[in-house]
GUSEKOL-457583 format. One line per field, with one value per residue (C-alpha): residue in three letters; z, x, y. Coordinates in nm, 3 decimals. Last residue first. Layout:
BEGIN
resn = ALA, ...
pz = Z, ...
px = X, ...
py = Y, ...
This chain:
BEGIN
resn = UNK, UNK, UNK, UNK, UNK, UNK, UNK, UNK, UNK, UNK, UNK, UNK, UNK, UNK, UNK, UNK, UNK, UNK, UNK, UNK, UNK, UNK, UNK, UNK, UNK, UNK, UNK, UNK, UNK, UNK, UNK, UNK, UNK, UNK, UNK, UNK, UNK, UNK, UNK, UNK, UNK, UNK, UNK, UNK, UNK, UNK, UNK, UNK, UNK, UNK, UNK, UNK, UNK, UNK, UNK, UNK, UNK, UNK, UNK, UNK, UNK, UNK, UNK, UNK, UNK, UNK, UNK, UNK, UNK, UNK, UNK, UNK, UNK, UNK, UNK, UNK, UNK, UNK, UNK
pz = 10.488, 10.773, 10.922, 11.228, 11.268, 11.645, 11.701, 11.867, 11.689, 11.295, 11.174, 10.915, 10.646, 10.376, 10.303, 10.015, 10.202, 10.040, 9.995, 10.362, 10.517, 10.309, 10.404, 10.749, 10.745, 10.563, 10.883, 11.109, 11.003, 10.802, 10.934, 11.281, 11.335, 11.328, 11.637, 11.855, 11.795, 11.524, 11.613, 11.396, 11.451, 11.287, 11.161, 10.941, 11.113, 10.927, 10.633, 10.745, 10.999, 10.656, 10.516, 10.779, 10.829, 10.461, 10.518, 10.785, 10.634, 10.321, 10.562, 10.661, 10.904, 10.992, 11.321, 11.450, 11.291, 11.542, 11.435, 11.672, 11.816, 12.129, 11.985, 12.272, 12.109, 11.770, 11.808, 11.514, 11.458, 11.162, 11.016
px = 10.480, 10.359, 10.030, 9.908, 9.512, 9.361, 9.036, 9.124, 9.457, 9.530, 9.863, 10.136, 9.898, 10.096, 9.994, 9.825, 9.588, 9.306, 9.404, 9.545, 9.230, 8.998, 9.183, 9.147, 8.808, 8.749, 8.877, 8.697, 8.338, 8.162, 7.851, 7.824, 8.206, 8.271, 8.070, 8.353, 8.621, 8.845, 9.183, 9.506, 9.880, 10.150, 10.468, 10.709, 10.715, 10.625, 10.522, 10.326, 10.142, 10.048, 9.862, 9.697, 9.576, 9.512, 9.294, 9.099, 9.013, 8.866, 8.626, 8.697, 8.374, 8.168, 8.112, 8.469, 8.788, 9.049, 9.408, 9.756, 9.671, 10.012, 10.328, 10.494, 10.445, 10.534, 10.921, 11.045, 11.386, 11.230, 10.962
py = 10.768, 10.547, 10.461, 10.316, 10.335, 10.308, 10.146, 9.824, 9.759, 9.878, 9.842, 9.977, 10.122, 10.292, 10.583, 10.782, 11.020, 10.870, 10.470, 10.457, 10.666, 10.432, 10.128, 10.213, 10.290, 9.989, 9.811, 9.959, 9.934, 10.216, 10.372, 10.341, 10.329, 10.732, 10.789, 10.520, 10.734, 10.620, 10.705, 10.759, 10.712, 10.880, 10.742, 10.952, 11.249, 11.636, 11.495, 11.230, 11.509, 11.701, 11.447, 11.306, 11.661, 11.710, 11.321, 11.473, 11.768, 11.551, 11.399, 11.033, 11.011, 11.328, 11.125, 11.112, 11.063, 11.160, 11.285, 11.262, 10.953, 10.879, 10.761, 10.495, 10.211, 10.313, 10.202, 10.344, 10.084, 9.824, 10.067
């Protein structure tokens, strides 16, 4: 992680209302395979069920990740 500067990556995967869905995580899944940071955004439907931060873990946990950050509502993860 020491020279990927993830500042400038933009949320390549949204998790709205239907939550972590199993789509979600294959999409994760693929995008880690194709670069080896990705970021993820929790739109603001997804967080009336399950707060932030076990989203995260759930989405790390699931799509077997490691979980680099988490800011506002946006997920870093790495492969």
């Amino acid at each position: 992680m020491d020279n990927i500067n993830t500042h400038d990556l933009k949320p390549t995967v949204m998790i709205g209302k239907q939550g972590v869905t199993d789509s979600v995580i294959s999409e994760i899944k693929n995008q880690l395979n194709a670069q080896k940071v990705i970021k993820v955004k929790i739109l603001r439907s997804a967080k009336e069920e399950t707060d932030r931060k076990e989203i995260a873990k759930i989405v790390a946990e699931s799509s077997k990740a490691k979980h680099v950050d988490l800011r506002g509502n946006i997920i870093t993860l790495s492969k």
